[in-house]
Backbone bond lengths (Angstrom), bond angles and torsions (degrees), N, CA, C in turn:
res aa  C-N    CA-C-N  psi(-1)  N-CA   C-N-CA  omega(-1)  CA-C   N-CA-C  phi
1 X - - - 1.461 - - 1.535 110.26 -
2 X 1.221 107.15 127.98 1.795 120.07 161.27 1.803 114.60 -67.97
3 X 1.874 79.36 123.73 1.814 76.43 -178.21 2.248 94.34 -137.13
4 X 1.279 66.62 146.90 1.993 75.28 177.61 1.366 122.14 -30.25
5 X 0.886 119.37 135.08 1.585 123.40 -155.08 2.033 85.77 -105.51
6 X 1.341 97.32 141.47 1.355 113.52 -169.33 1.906 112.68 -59.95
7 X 0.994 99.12 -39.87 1.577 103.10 164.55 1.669 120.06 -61.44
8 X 1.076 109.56 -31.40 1.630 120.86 173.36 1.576 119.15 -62.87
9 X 1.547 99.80 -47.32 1.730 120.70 172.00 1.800 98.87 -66.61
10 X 1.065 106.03 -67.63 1.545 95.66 -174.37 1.549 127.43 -64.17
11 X 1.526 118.94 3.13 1.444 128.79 -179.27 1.516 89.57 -99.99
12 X 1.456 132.23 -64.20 1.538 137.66 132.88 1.315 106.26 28.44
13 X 1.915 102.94 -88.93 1.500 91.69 -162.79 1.986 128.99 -94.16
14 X 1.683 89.53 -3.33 1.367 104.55 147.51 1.365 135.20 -61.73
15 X 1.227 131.07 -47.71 1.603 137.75 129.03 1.438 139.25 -20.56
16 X 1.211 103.38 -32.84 1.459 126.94 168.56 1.901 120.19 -86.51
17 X 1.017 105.54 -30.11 1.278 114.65 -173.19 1.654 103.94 -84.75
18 X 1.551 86.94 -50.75 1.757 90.18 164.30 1.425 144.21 -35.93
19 X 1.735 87.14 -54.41 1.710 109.34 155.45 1.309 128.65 -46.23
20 X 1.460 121.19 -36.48 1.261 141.38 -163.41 1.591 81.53 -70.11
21 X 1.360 105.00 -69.16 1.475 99.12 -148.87 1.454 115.56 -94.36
22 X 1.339 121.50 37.19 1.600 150.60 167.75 1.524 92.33 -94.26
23 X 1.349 109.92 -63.49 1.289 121.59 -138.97 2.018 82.50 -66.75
24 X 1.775 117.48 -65.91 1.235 114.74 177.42 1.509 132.60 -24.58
25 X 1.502 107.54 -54.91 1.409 121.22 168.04 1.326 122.97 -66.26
26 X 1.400 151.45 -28.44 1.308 158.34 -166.81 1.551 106.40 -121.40
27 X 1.104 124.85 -36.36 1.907 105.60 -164.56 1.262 81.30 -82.80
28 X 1.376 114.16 152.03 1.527 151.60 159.10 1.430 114.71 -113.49
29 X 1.012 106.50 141.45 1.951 107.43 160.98 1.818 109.00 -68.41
30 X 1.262 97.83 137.88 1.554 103.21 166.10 1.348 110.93 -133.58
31 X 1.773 118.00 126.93 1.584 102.83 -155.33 1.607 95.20 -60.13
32 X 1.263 143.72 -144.69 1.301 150.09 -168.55 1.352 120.66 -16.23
33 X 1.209 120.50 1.80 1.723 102.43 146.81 1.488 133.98 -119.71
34 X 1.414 108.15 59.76 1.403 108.68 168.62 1.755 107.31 -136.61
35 X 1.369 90.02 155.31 1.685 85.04 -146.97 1.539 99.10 -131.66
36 X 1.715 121.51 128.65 1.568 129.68 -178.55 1.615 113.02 -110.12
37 X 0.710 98.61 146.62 1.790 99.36 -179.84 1.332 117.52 -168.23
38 X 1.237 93.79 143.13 2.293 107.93 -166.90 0.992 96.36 -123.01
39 X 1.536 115.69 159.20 1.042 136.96 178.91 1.337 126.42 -161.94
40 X 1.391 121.56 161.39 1.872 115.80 -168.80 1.713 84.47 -157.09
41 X 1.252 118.50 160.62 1.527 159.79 -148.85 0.890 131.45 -169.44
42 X 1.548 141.30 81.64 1.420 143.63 -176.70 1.390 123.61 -123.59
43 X 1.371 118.79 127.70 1.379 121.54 166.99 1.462 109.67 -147.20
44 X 1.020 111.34 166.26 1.918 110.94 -179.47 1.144 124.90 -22.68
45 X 1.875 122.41 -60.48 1.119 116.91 -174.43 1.785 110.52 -125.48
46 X 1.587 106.63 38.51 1.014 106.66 172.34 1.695 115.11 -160.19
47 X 1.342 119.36 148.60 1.299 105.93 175.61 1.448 103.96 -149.13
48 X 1.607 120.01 153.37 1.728 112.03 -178.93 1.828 92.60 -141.45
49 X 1.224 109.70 116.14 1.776 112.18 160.61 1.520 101.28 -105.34
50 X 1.546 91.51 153.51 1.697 114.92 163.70 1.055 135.82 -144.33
51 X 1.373 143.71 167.59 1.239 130.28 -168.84 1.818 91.67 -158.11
52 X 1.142 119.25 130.24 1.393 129.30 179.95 1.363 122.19 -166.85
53 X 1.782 93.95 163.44 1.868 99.02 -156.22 1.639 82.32 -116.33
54 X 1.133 129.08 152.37 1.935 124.97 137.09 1.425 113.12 -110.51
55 X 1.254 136.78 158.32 1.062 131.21 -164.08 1.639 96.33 -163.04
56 X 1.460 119.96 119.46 1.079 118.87 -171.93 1.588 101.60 -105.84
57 X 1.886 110.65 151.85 1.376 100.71 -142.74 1.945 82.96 -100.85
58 X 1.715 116.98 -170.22 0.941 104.26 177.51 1.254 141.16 -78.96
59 X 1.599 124.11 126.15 1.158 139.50 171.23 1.680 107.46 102.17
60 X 1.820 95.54 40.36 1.643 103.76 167.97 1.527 103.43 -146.41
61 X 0.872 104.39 171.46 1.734 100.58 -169.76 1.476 91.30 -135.79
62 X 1.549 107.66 -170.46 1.493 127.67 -165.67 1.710 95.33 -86.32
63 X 1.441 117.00 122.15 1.239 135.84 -174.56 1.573 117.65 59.63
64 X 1.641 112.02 41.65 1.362 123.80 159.18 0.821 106.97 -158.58
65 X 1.609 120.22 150.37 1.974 107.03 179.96 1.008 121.94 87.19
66 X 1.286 132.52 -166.38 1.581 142.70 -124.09 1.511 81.56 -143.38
67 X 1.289 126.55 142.79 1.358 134.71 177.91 1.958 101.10 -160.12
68 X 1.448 89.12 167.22 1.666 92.95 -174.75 2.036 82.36 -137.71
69 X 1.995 86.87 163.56 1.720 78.72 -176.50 1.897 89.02 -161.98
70 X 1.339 85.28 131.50 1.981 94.67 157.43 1.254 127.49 -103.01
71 X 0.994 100.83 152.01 1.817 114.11 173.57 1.204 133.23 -145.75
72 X 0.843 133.75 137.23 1.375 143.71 -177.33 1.563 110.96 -131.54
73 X 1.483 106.97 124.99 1.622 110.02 -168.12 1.772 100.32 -148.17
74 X 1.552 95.15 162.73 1.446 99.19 -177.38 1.586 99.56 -141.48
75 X 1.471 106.98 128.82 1.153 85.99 -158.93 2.250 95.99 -118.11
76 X 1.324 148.90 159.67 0.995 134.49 164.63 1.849 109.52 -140.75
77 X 1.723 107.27 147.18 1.198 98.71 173.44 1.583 109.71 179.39
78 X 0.926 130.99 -179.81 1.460 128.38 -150.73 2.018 104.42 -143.87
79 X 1.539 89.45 152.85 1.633 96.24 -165.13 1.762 100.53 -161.39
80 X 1.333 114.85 135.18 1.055 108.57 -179.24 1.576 117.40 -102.03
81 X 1.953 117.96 132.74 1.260 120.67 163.31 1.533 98.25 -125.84
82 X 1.731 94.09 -132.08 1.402 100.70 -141.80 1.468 85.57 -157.36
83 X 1.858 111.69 158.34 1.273 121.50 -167.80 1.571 95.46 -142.09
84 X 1.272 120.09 94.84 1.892 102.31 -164.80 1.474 94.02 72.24
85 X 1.188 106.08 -169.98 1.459 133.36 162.61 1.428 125.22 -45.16
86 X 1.405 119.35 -23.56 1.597 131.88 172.59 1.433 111.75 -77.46
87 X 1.499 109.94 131.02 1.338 121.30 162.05 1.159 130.64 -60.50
88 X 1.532 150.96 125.40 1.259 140.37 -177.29 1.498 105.23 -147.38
89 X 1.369 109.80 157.93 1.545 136.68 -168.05 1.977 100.11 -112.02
90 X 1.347 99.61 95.64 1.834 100.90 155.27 0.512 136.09 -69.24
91 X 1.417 140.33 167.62 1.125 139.56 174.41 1.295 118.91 -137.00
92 X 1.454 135.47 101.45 1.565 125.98 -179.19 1.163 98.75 -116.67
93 X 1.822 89.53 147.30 1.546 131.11 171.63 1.612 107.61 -114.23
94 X 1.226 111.62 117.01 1.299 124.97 177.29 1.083 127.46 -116.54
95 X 1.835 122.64 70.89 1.332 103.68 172.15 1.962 134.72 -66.38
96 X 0.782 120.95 152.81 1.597 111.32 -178.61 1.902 117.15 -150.28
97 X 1.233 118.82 155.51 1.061 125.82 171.82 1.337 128.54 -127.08
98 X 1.495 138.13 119.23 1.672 122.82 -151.37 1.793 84.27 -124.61
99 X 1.421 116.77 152.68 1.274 140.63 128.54 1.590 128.77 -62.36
100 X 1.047 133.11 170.93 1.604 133.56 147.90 1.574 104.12 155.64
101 X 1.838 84.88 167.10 1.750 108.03 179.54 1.517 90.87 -117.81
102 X 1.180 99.34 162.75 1.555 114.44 -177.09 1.455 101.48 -163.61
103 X 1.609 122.87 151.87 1.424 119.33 -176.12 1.910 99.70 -149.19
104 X 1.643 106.44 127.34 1.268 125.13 -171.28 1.720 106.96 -81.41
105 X 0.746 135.13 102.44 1.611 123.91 146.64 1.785 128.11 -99.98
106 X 1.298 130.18 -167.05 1.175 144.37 173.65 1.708 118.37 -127.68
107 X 1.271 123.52 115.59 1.461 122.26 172.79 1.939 104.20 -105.40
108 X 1.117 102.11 80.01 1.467 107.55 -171.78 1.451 125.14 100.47
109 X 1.754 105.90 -106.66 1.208 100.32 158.93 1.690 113.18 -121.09
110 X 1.598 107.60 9.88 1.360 113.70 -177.89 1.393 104.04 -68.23
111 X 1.312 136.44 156.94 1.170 137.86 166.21 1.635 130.81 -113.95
112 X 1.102 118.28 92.07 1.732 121.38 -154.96 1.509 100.04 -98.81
113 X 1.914 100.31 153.05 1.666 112.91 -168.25 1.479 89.24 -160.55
114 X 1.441 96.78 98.84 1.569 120.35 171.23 1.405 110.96 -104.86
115 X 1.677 121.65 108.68 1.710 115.22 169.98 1.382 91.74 -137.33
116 X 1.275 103.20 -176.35 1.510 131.93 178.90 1.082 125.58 -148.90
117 X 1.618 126.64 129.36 1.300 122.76 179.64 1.522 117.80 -132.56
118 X 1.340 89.13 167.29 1.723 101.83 -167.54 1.917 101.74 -127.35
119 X 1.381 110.76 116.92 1.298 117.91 -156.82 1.640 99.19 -134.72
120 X 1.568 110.18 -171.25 1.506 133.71 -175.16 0.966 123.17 -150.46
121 X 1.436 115.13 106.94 1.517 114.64 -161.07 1.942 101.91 -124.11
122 X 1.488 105.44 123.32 1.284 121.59 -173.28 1.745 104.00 -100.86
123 X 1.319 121.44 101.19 1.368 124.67 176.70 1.783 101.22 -99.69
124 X 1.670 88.39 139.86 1.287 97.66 -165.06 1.482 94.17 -147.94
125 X 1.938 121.23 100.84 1.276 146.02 -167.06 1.689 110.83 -91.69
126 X 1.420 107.16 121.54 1.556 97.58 173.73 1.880 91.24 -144.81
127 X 1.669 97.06 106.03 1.918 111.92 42.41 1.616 76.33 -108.40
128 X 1.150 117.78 -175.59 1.372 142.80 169.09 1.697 115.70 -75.61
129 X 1.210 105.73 111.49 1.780 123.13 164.89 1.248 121.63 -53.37
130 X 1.050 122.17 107.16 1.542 118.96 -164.44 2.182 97.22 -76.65
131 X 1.786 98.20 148.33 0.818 104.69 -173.82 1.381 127.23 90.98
132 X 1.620 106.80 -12.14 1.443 129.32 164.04 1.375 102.14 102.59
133 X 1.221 120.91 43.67 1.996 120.72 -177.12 1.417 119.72 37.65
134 X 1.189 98.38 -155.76 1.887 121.36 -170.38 1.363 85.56 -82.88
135 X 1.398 121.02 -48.24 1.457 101.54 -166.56 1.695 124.87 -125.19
136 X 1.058 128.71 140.97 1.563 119.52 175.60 1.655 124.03 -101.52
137 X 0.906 143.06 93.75 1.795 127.94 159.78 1.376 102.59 24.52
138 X 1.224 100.17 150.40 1.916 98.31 172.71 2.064 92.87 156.95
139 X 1.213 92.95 172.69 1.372 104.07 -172.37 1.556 96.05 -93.17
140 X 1.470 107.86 125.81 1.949 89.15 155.59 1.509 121.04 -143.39
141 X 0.859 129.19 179.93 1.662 139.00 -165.14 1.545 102.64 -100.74
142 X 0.995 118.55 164.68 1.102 126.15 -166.43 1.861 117.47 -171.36
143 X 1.225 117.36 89.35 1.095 107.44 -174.59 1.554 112.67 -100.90
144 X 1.367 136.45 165.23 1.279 147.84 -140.01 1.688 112.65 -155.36
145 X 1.316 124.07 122.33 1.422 106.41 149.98 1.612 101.97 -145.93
146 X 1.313 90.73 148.19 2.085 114.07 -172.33 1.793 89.39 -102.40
147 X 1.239 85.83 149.42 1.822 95.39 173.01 1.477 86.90 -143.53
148 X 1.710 117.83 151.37 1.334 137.43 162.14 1.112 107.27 -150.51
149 X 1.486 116.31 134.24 1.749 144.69 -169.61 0.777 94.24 -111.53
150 X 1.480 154.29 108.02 1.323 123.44 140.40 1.578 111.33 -84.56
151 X 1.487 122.17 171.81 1.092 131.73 -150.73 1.371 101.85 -158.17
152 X 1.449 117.22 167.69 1.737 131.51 -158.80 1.640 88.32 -54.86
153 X 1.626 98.87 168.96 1.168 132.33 -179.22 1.543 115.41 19.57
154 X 1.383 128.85 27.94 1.343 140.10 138.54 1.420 116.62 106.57
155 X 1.986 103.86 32.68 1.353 125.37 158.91 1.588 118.79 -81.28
156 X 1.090 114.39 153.84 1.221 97.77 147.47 1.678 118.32 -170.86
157 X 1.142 137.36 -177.09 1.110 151.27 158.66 2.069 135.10 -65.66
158 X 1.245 125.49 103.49 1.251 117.27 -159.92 1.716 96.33 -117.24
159 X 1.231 139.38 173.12 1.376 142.54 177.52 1.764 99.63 -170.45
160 X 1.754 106.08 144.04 1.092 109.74 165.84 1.373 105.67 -147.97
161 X 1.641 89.42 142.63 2.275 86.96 -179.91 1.550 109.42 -147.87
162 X 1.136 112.68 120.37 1.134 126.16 -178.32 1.840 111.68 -118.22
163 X 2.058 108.04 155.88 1.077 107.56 -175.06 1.567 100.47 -139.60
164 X 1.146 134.89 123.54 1.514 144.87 177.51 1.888 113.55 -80.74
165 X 1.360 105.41 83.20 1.806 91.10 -165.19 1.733 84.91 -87.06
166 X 1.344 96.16 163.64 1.750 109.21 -172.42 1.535 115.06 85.24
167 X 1.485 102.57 -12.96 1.563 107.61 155.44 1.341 127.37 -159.77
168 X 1.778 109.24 49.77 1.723 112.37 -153.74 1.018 105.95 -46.75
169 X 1.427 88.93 112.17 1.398 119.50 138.76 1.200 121.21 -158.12
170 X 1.537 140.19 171.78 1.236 135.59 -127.06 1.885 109.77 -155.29
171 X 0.931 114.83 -178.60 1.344 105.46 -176.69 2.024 89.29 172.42
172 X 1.751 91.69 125.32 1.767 106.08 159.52 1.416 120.81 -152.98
173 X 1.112 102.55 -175.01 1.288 96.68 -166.42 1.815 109.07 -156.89
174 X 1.950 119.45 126.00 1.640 97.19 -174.39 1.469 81.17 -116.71
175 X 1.508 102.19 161.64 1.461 110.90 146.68 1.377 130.23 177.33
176 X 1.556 102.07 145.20 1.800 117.87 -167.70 1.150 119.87 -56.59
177 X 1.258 140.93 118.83 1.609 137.71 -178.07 1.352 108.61 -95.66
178 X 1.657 120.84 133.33 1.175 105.96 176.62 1.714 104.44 -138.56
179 X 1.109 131.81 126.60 1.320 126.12 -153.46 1.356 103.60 -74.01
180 X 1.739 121.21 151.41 1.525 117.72 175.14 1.617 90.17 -121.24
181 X 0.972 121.81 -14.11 1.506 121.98 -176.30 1.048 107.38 -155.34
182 X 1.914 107.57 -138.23 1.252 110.88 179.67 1.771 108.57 -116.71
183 X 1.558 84.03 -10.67 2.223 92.58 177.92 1.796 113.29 -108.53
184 X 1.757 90.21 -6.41 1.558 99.84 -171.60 1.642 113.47 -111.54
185 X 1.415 112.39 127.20 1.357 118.04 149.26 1.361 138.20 -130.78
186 X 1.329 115.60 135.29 1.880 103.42 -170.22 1.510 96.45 -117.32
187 X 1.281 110.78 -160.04 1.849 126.89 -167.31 1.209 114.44 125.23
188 X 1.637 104.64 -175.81 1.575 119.06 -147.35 1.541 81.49 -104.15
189 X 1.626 116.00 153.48 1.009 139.72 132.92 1.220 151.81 -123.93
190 X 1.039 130.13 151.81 2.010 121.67 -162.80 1.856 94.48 -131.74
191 X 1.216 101.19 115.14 1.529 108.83 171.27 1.744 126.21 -127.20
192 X 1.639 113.72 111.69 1.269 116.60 -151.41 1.649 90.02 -108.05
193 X 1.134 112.12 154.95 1.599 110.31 160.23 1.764 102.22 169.45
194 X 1.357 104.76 160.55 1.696 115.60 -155.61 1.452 116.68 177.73
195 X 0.923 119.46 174.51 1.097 141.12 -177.67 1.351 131.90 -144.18
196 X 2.021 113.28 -166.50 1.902 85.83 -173.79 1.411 104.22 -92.23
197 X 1.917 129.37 12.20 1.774 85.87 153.37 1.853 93.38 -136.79
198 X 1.593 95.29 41.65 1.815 75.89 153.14 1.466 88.11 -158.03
199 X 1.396 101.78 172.91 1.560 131.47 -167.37 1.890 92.90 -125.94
200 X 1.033 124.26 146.24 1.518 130.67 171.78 1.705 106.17 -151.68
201 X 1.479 112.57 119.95 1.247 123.59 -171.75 1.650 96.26 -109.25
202 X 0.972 129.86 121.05 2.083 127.78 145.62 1.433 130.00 -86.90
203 X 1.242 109.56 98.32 1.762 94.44 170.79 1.538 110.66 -90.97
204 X 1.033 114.24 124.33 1.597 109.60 170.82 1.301 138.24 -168.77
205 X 1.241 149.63 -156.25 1.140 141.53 162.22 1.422 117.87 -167.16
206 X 1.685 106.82 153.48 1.749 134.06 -142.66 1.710 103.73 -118.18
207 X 0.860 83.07 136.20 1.884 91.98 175.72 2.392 91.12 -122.27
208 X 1.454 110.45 139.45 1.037 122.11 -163.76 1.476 111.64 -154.05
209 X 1.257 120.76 104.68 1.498 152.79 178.07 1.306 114.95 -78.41
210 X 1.863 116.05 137.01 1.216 92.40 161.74 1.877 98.51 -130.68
211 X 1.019 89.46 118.03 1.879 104.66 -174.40 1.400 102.87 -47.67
212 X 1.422 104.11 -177.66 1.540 128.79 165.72 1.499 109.87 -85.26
213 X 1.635 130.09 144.39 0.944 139.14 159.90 1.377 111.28 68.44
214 X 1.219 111.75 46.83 1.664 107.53 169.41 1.961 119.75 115.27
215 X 1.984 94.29 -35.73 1.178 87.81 -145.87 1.837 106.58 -105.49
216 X 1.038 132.11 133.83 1.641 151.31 177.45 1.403 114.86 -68.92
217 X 1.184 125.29 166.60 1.495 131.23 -175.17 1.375 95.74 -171.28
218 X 1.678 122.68 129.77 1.238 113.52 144.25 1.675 94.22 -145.72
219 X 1.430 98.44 145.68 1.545 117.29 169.18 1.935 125.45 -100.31
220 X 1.094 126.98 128.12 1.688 98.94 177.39 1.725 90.90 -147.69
221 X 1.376 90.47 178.47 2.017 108.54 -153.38 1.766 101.75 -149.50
222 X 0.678 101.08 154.81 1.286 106.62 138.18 2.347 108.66 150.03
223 X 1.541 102.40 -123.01 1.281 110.74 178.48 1.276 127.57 -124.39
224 X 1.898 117.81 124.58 1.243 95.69 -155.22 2.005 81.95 -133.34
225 X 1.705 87.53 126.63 1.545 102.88 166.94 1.672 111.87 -102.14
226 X 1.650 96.58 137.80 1.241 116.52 167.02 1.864 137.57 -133.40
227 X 1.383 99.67 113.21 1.806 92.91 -157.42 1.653 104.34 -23.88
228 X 1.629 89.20 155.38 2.076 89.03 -178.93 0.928 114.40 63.00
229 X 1.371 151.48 -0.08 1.225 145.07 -178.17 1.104 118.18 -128.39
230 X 1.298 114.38 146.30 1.260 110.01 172.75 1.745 123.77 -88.50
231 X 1.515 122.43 144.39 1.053 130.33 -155.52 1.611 108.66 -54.76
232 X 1.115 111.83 139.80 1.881 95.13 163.74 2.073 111.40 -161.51
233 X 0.737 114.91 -179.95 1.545 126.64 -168.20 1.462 92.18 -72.79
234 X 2.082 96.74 166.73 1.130 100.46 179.26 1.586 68.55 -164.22
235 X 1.788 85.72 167.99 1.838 108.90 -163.10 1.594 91.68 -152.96
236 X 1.306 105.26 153.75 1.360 110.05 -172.22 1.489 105.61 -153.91
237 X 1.572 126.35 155.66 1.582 112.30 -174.62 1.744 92.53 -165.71
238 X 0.930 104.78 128.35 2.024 111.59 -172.20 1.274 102.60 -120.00
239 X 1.047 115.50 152.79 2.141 119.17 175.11 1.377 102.85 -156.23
240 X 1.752 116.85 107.07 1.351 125.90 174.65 1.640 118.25 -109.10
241 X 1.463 118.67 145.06 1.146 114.32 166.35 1.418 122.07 -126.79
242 X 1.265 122.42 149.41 1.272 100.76 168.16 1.651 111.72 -134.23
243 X 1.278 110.93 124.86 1.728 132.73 175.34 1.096 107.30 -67.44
């Protein structure tokens, strides 16, 4: 198994510290554009919570500009190896915490959100992989970009793709917007993401609110295949605000 090479961790947590103190000096509060949002993820053999701030720095607002963002996530899920010659089912718990800057622009009417973050991810294997498993704790980078199309009569197109270096693996997300009103949109989504010993497929689809006074809602469901595993449901529930 490939594990972070010690120069990588220490560029890692030099990068990170950096962030820290970017983020101290430049983000400002702006009353109504800074934006919190939670989230939870459950299905049989997998689960992901989060909790995060964005904070756009001065003289950018929410979906333009230069912004900084925290997170805190927990992530759990299961993959099958082997101990000797015996087959066995893991189980990791991954709590983690990321930094990053990220900056919003517009190419027309597409809407682009390029950041990067520098985080800490604590893997914790039961039973335990001798030799320290597939994967170890370590700092890693993580860069990100969101795309949104919107399109006639108040559909549109959204995409997200992310890459975890220091522990490839990956995580995205597409999906169809189709208006139910003027605060409501639902559609299909397909969400793939994995690593080097699992694969995770989502078929499903999101219904997405936009409340009174700040605050967001979206719910989504559907079917999520994973090599070796057998297929099973997944449920999803988001809550955003913005001050």
């Amino acid at each position: 198994m490939r594990f972070p090479h010690p120069t990588i961790l220490s560029y890692g947590f030099r990068s990170f510290v950096l962030t820290v103190l970017l983020f101290g000096i430049f983000a400002k509060p702006a009353m109504g554009e800074n934006f919190a949002l939670v989230g939870v993820q459950q299905s049989a053999q997998s689960s992901y919570d989060y909790l995060g701030w964005i904070q756009p720095f001065v003289g950018s607002a929410l979906g333009r500009g230069l912004y900084g963002q925290i997170f805190l996530n927990y992530l759990t899920f299961h993959y099958s190896s082997s101990v000797g010659d015996a087959p066995v089912l893991v189980q990791a718990r991954v709590p983690g915490v990321s930094l990053g800057l990220g900056y919003a622009f517009s190419v027309g009417v597409l809407q682009v959100n390029i950041s990067g973050s520098f985080g800490y991810q604590y893997f914790s294997l039961q039973p335990a992989i001798p030799a320290g498993g597939p994967y170890r704790s370590s700092f890693t980078f993580v860069p990100q970009v969101q795309l949104h199309l919107p399109l006639s009569h108040g559909f549109y197109l959204s995409g997200i793709g992310s890459y975890a270096f220091g522990q490839d693996s990956y995580w995205s997300r597409l999906r169809f917007g189709i208006p139910l009103g003027a605060r409501w949109h639902c559609g299909p989504e397909f969400i793939p993401s994995g690593g080097r010993n699992y694969q995770i497929r989502q078929y499903g689809a999101y219904v997405d609110v936009s409340l009174s006074q700040g605050w967001g809602l979206t719910l989504d469901g559907g079917m999520q295949q994973q090599d070796g595993l057998a297929n099973v449901g997944y449920a999803a529930l988001s809550l955003s605000k913005t001050f």
